[in-house]
CHARMM-style PDB file with segment names, atoms N, HN, CA, C and O in Angstrom:
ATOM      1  N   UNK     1      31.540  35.549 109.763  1.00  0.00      PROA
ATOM      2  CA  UNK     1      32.378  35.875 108.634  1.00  0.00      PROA
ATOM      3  C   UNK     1      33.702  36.493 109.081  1.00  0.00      PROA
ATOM      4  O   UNK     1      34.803  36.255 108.585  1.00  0.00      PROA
ATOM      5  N   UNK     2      33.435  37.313 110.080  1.00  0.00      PROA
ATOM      6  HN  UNK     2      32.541  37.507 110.483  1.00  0.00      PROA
ATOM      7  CA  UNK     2      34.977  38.139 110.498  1.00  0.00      PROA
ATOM      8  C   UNK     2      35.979  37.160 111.161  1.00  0.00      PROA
ATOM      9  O   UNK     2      37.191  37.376 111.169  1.00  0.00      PROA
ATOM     10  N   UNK     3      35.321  35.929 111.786  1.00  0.00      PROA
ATOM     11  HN  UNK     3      34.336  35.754 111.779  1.00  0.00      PROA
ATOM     12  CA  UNK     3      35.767  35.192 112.609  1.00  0.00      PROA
ATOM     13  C   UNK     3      36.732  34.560 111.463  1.00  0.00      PROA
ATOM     14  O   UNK     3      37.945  34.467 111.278  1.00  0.00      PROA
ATOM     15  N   UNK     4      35.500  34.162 110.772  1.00  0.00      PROA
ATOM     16  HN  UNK     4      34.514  34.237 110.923  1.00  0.00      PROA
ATOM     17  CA  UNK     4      36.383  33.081 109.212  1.00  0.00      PROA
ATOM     18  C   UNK     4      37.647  33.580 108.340  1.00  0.00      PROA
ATOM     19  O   UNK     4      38.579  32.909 107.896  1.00  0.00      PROA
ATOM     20  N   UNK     5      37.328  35.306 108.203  1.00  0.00      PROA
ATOM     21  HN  UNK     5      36.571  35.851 108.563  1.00  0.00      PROA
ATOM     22  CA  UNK     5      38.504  35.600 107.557  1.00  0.00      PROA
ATOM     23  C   UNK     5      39.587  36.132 108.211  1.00  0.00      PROA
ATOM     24  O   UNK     5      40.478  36.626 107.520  1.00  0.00      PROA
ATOM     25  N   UNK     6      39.737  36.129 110.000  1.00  0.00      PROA
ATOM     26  HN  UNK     6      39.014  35.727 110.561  1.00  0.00      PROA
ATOM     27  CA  UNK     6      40.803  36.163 110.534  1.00  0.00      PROA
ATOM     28  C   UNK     6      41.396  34.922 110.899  1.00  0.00      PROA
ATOM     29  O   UNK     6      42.553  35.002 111.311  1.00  0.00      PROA
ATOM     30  N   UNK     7      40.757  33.539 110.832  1.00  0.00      PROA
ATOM     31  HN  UNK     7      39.817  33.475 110.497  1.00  0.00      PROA
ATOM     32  CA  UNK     7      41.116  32.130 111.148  1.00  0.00      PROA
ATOM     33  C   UNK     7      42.422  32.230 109.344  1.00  0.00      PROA
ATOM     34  O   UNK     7      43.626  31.973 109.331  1.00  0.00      PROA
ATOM     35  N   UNK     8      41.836  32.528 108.532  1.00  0.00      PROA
ATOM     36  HN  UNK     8      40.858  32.737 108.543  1.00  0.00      PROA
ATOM     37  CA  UNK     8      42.191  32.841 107.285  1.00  0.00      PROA
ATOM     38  C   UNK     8      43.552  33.413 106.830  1.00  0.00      PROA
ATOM     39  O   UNK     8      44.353  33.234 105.913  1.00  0.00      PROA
ATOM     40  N   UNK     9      43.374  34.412 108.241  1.00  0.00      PROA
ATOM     41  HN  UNK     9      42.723  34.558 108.986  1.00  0.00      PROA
ATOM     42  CA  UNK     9      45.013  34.882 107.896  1.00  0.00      PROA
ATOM     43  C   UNK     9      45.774  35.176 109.119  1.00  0.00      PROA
ATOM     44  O   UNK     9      46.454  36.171 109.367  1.00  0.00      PROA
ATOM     45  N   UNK    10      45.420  33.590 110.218  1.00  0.00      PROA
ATOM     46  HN  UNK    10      44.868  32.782 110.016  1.00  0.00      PROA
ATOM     47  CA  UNK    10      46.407  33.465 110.971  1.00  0.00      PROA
ATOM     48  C   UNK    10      47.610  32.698 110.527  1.00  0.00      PROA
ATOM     49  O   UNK    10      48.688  32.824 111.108  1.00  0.00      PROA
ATOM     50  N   UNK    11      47.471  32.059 109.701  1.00  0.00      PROA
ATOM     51  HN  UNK    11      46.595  31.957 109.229  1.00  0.00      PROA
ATOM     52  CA  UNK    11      49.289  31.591 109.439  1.00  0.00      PROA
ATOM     53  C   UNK    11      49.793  32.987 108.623  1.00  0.00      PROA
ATOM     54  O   UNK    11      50.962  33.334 108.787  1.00  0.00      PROA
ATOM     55  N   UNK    12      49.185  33.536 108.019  1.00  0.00      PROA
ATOM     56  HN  UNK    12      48.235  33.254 107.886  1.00  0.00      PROA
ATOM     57  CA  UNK    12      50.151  35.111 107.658  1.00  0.00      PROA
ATOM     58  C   UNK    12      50.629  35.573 109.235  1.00  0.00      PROA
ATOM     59  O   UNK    12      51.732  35.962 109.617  1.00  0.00      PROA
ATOM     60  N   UNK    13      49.684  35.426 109.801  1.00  0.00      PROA
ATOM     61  HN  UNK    13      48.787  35.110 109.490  1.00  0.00      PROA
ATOM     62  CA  UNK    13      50.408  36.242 111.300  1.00  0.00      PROA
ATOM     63  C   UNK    13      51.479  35.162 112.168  1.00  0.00      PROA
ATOM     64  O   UNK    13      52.565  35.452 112.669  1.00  0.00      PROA
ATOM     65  N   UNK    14      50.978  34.208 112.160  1.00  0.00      PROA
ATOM     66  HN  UNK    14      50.096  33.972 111.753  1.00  0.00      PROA
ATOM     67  CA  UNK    14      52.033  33.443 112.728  1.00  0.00      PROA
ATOM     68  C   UNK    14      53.495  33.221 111.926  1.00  0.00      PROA
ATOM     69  O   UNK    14      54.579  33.174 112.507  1.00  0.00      PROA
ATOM     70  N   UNK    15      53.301  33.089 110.425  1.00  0.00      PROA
ATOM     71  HN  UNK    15      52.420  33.127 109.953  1.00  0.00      PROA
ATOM     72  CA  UNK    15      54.821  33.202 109.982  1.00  0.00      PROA
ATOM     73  C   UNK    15      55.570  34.690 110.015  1.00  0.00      PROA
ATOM     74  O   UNK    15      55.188  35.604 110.746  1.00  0.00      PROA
ATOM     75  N   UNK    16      56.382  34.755 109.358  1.00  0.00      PROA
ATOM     76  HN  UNK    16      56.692  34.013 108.764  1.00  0.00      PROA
ATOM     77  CA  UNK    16      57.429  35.929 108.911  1.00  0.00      PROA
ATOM     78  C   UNK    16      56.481  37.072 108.667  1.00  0.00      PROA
ATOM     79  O   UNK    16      56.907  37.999 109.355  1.00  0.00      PROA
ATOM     80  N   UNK    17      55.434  37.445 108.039  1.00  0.00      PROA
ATOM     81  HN  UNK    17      55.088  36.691 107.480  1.00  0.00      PROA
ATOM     82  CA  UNK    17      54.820  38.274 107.823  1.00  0.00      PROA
ATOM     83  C   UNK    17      54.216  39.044 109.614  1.00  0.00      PROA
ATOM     84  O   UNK    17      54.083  40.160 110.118  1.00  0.00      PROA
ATOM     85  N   UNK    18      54.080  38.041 109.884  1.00  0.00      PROA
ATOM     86  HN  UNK    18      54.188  37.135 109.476  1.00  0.00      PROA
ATOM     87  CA  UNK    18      54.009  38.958 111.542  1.00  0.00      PROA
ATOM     88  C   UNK    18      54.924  38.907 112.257  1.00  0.00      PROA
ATOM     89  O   UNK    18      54.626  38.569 113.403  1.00  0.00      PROA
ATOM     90  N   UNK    19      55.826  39.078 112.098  1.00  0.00      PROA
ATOM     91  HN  UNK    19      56.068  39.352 111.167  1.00  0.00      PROA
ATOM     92  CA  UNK    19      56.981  39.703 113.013  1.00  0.00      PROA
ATOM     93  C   UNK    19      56.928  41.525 113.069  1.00  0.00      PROA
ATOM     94  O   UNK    19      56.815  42.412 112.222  1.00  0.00      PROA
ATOM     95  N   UNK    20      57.056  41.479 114.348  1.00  0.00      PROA
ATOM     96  HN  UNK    20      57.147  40.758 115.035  1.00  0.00      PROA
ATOM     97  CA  UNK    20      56.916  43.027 114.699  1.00  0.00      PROA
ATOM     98  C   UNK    20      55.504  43.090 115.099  1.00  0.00      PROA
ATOM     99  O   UNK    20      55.431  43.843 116.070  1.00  0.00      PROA
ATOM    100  N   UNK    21      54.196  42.565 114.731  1.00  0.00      PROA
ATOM    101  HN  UNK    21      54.256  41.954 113.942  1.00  0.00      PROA
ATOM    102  CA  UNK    21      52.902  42.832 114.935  1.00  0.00      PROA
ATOM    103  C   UNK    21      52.175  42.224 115.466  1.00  0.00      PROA
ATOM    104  O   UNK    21      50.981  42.520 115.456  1.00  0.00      PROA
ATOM    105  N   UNK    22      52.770  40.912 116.264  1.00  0.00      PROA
ATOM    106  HN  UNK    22      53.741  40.672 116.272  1.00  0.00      PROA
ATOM    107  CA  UNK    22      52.226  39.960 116.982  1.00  0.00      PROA
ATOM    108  C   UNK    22      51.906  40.423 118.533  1.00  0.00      PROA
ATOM    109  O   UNK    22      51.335  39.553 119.191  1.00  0.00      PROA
ATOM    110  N   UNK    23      52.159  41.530 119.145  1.00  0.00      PROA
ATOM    111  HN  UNK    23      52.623  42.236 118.610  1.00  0.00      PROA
ATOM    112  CA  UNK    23      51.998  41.706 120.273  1.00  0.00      PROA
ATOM    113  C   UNK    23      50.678  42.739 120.371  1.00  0.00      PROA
ATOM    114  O   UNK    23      49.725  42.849 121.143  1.00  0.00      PROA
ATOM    115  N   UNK    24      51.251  43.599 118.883  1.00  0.00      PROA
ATOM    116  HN  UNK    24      52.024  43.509 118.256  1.00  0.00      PROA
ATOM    117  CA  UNK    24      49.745  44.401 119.087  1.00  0.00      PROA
ATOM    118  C   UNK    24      48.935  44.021 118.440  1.00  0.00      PROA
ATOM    119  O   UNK    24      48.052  44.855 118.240  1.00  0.00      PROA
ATOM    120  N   UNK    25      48.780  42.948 117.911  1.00  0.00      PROA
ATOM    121  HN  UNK    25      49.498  42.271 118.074  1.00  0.00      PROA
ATOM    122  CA  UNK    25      47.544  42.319 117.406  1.00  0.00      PROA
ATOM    123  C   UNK    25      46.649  41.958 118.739  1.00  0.00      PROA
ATOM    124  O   UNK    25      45.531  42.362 119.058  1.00  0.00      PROA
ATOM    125  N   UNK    26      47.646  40.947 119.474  1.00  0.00      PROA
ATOM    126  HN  UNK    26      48.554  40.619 119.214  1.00  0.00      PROA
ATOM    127  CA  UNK    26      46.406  40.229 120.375  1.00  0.00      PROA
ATOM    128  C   UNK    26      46.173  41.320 121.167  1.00  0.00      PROA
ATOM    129  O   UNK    26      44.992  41.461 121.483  1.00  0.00      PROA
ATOM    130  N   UNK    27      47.541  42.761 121.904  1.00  0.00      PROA
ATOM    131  HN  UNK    27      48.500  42.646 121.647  1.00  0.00      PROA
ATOM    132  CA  UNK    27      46.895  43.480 122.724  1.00  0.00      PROA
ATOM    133  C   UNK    27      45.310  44.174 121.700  1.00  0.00      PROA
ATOM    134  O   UNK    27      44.404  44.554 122.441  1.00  0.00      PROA
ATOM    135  N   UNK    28      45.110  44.273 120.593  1.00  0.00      PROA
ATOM    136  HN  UNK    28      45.846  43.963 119.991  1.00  0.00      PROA
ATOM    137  CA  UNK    28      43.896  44.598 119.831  1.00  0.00      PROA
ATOM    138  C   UNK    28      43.012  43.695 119.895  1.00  0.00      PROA
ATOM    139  O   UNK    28      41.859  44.098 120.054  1.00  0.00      PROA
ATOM    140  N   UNK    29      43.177  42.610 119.824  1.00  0.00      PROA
ATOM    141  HN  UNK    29      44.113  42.283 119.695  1.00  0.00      PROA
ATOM    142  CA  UNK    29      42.232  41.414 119.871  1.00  0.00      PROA
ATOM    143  C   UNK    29      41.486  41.338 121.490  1.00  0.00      PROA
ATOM    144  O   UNK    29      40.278  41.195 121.677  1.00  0.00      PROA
ATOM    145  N   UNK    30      42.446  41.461 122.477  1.00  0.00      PROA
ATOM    146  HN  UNK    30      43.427  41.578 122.325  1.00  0.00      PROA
ATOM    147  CA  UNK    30      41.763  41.782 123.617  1.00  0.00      PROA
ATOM    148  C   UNK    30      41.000  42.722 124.153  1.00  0.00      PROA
ATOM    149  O   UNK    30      40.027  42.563 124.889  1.00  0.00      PROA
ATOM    150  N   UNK    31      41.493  43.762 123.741  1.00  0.00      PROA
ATOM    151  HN  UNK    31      42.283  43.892 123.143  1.00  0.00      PROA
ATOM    152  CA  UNK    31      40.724  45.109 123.933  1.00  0.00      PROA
ATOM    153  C   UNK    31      39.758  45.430 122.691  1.00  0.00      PROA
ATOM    154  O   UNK    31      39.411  46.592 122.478  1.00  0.00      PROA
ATOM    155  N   UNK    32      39.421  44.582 122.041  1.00  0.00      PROA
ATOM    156  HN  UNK    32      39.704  43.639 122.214  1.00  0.00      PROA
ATOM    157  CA  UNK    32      38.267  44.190 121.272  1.00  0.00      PROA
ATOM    158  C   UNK    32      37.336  43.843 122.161  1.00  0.00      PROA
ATOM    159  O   UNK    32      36.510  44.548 122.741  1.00  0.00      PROA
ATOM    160  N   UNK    33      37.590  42.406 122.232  1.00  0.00      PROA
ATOM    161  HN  UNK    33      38.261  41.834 121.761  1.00  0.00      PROA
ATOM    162  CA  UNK    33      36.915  41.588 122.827  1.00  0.00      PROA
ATOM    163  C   UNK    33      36.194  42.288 124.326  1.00  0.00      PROA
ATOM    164  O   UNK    33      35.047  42.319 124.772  1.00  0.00      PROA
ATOM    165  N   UNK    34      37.342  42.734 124.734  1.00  0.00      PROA
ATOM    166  HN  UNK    34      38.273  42.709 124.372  1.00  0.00      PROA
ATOM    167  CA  UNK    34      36.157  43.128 125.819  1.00  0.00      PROA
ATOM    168  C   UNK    34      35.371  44.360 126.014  1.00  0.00      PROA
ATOM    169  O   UNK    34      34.415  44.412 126.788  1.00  0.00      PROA
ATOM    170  N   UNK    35      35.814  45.421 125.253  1.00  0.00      PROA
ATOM    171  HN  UNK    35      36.590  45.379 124.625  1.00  0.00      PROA
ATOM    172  CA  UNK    35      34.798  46.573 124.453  1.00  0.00      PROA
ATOM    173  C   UNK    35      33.399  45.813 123.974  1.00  0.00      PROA
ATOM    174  O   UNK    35      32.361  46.461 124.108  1.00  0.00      PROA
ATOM    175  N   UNK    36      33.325  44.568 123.462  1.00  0.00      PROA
ATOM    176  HN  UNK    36      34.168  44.042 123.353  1.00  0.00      PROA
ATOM    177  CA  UNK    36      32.179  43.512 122.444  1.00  0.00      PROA
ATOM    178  C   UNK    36      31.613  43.385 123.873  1.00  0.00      PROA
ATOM    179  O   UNK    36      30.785  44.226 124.224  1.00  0.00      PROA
ATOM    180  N   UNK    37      31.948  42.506 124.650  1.00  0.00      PROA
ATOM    181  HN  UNK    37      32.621  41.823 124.365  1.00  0.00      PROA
ATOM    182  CA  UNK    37      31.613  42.067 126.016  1.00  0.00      PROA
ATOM    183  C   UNK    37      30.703  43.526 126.971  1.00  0.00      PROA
ATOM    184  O   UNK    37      29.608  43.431 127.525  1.00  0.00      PROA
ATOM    185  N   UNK    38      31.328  44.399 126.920  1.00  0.00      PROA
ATOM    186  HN  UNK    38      32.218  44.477 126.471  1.00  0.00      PROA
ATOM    187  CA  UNK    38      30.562  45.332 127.615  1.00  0.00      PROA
ATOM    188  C   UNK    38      29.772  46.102 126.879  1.00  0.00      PROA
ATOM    189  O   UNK    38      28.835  46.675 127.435  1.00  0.00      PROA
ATOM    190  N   UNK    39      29.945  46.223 125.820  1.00  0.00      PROA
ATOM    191  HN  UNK    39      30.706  45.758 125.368  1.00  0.00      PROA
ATOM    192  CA  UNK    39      28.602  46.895 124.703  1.00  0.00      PROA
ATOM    193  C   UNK    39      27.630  46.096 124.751  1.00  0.00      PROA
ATOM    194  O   UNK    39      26.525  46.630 124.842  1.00  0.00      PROA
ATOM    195  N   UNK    40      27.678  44.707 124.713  1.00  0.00      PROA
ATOM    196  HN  UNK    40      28.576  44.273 124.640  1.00  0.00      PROA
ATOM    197  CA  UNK    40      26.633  43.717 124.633  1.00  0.00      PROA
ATOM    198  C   UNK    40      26.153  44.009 126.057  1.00  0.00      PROA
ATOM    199  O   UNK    40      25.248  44.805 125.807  1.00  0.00      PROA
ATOM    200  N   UNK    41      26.164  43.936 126.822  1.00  0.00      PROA
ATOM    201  HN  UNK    41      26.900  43.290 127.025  1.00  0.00      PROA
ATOM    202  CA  UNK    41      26.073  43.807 128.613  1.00  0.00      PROA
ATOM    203  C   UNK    41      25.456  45.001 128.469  1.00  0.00      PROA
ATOM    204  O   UNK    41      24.229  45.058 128.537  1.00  0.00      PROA
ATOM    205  N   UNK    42      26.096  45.937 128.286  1.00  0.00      PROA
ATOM    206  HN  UNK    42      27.093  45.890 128.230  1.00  0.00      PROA
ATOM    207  CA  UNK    42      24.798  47.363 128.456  1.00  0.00      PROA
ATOM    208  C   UNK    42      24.135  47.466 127.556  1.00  0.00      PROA
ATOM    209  O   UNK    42      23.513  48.523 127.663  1.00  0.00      PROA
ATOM    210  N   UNK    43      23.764  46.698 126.235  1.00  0.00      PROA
ATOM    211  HN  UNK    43      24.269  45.840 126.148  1.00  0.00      PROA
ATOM    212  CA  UNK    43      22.692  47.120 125.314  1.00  0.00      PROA
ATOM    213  C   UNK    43      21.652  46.035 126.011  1.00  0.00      PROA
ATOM    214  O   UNK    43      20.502  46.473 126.016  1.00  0.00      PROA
ATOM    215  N   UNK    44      21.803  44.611 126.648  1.00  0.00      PROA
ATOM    216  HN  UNK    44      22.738  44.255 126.644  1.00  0.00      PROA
ATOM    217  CA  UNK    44      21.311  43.958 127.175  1.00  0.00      PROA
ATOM    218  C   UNK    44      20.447  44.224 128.051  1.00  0.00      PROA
ATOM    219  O   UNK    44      19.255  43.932 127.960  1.00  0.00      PROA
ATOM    220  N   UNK    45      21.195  45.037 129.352  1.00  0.00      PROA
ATOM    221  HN  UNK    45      22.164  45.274 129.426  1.00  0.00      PROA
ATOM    222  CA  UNK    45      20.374  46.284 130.314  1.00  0.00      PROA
ATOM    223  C   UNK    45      19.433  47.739 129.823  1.00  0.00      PROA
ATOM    224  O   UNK    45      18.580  48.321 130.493  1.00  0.00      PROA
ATOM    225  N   UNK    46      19.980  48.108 128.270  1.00  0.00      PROA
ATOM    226  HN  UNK    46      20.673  47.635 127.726  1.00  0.00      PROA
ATOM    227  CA  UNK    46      19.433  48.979 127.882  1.00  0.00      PROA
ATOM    228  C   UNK    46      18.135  48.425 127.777  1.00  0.00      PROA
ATOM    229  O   UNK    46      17.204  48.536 128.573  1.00  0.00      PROA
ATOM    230  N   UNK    47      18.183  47.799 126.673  1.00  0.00      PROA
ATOM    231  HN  UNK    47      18.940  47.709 126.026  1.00  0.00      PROA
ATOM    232  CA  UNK    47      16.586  47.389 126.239  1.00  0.00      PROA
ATOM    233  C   UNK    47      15.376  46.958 127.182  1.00  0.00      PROA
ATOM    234  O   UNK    47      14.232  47.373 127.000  1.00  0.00      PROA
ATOM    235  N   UNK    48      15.819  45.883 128.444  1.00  0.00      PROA
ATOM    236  HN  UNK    48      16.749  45.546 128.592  1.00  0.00      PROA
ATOM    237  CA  UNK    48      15.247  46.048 129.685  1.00  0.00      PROA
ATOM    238  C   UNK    48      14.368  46.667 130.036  1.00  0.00      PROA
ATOM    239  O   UNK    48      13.274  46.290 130.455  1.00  0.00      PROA
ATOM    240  N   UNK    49      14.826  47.818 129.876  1.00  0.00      PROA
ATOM    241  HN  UNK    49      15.715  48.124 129.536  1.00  0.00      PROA
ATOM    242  CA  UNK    49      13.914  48.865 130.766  1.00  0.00      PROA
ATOM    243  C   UNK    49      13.534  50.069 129.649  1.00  0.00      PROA
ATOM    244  O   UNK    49      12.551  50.782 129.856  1.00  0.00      PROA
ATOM    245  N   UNK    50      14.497  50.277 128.277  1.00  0.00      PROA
ATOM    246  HN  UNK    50      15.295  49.698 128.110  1.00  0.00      PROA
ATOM    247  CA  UNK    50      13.842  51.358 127.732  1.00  0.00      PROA
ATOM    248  C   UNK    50      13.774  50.955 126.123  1.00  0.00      PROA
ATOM    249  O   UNK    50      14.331  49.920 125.759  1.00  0.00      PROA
ATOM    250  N   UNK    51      13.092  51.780 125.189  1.00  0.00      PROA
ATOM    251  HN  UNK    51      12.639  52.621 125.485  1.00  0.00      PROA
ATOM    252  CA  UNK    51      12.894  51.546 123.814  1.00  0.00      PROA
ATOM    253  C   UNK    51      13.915  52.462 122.818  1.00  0.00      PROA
ATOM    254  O   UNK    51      14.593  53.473 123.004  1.00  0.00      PROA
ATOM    255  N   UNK    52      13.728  51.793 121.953  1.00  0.00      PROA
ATOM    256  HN  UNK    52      13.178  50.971 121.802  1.00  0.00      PROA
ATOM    257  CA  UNK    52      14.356  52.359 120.657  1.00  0.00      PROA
ATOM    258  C   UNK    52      13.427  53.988 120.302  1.00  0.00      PROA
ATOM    259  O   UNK    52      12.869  54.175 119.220  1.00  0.00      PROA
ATOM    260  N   UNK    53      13.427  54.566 120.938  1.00  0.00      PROA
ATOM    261  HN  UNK    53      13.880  54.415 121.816  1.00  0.00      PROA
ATOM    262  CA  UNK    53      12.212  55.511 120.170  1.00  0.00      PROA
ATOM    263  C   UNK    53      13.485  56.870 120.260  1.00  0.00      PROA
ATOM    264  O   UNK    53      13.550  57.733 119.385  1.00  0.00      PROA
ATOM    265  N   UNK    54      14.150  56.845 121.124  1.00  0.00      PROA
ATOM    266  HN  UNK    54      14.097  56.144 121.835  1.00  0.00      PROA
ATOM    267  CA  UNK    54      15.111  58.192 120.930  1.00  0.00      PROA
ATOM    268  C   UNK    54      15.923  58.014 119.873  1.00  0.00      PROA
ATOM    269  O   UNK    54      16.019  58.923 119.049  1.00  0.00      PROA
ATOM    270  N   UNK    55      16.727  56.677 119.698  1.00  0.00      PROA
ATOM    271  HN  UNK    55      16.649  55.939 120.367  1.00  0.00      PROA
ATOM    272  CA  UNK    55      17.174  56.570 118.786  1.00  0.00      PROA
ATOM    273  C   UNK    55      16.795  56.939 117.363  1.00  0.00      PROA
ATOM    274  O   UNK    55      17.364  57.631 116.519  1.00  0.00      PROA
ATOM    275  N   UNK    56      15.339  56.072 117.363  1.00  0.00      PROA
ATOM    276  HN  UNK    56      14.876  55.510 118.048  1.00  0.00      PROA
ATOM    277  CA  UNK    56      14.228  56.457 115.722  1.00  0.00      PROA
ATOM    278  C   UNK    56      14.308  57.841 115.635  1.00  0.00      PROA
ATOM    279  O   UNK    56      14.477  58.299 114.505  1.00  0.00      PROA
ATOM    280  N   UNK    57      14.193  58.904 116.926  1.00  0.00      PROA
ATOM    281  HN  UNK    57      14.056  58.531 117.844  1.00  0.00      PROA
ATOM    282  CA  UNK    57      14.311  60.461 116.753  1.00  0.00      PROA
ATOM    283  C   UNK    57      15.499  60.725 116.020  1.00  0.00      PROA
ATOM    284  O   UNK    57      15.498  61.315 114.939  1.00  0.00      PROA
ATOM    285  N   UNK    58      16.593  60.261 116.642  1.00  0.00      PROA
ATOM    286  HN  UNK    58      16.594  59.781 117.520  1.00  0.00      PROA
ATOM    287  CA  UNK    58      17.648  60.921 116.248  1.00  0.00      PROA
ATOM    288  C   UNK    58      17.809  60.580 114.798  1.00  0.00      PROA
ATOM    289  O   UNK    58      17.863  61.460 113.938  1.00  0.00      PROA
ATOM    290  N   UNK    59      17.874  59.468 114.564  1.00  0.00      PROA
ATOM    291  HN  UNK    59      17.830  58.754 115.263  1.00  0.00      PROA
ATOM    292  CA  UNK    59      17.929  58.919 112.785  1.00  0.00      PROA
ATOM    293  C   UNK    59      17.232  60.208 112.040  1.00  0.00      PROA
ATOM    294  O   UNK    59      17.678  61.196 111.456  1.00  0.00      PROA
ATOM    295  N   UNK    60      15.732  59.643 112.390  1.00  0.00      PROA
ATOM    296  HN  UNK    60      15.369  58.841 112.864  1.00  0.00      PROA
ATOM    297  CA  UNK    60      14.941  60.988 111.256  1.00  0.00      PROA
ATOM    298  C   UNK    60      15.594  61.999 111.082  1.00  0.00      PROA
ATOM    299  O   UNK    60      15.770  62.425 109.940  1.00  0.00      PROA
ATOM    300  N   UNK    61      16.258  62.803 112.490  1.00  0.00      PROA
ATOM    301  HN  UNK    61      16.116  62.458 113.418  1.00  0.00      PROA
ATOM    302  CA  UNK    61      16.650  63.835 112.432  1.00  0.00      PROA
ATOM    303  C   UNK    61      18.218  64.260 111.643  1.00  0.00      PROA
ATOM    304  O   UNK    61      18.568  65.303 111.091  1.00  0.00      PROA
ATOM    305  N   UNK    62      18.879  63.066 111.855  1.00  0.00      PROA
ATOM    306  HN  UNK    62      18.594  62.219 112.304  1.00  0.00      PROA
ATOM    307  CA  UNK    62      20.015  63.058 111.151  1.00  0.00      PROA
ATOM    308  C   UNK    62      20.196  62.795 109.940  1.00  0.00      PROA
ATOM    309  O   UNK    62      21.115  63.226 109.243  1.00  0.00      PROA
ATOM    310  N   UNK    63      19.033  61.825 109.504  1.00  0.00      PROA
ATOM    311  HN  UNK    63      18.287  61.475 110.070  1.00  0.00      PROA
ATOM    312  CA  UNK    63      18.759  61.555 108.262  1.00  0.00      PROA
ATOM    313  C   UNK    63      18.243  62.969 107.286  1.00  0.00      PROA
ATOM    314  O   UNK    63      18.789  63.087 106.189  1.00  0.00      PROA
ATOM    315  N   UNK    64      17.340  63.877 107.646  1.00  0.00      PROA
ATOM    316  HN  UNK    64      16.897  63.781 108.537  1.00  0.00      PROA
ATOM    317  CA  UNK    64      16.744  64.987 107.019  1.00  0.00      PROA
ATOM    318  C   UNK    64      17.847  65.681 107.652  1.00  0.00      PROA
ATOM    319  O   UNK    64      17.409  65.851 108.789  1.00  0.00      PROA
ATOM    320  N   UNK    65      18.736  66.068 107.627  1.00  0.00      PROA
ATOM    321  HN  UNK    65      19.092  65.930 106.702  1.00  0.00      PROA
ATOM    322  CA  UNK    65      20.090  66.982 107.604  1.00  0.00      PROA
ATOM    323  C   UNK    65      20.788  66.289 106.980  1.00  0.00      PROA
ATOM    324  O   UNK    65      21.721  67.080 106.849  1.00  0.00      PROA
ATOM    325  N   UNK    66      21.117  65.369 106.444  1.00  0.00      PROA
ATOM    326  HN  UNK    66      20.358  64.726 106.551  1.00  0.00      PROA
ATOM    327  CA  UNK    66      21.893  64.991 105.457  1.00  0.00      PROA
ATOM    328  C   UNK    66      21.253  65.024 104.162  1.00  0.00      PROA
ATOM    329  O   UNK    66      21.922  65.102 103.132  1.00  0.00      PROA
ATOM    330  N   UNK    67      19.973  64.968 104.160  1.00  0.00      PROA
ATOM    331  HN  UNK    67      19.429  64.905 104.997  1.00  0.00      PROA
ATOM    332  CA  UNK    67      18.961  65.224 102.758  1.00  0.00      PROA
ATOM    333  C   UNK    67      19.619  66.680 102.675  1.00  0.00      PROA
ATOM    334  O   UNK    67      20.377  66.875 101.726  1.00  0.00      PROA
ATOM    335  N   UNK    68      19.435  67.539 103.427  1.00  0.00      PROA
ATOM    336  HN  UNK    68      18.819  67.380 104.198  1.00  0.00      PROA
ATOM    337  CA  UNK    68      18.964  68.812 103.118  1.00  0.00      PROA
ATOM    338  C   UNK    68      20.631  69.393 102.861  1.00  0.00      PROA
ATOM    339  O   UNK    68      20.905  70.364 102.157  1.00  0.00      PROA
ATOM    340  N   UNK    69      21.316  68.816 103.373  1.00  0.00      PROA
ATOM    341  HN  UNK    69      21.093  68.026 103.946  1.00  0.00      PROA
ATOM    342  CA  UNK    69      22.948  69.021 103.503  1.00  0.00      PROA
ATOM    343  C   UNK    69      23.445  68.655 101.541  1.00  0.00      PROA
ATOM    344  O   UNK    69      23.981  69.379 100.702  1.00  0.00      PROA
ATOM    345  N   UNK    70      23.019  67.449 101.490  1.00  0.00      PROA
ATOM    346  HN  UNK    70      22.584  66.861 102.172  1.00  0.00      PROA
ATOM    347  CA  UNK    70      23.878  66.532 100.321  1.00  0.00      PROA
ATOM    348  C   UNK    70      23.235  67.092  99.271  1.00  0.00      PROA
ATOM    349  O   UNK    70      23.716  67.472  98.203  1.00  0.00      PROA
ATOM    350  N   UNK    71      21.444  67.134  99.873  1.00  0.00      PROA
ATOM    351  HN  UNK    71      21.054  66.826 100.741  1.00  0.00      PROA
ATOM    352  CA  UNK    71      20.576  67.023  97.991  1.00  0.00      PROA
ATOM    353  C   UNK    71      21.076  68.314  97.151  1.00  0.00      PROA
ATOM    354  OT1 UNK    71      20.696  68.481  95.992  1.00  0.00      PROA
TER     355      UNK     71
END
């Protein structure tokens, strides 16, 4: 979907409307992309070798402090 609605509004960026913002778009688009590339690569190695169970800790725990915070 994100893919579809930036294919969507590349002729906004390629005409008049992107002038001035065409350089830091793609420098954003790159340093996207490879932030995506190495998050994937170490969640890849994460799972490997260890489980979701610290995570499930932390949720509960963050979750019942926001109960007890909001209710």
């Amino acid at each position: 979907m994100i893919l579809l609605a930036g294919l969507y509004k590349l002729p906004d960026l390629l005409g008049p409307l992107g002038d001035g913002v065409r350089v830091q778009t793609l420098v954003g688009a790159l340093f996207a992309m490879v932030a995506a590339y190495l998050s994937v690569r170490f969640l890849l190695r994460w799972f490997t070798t260890r489980t979701l169970v610290p995570f499930g800790v932390y949720s509960l725990v963050v979750g019942l402090a926001c109960v007890v915070r909001f209710a």
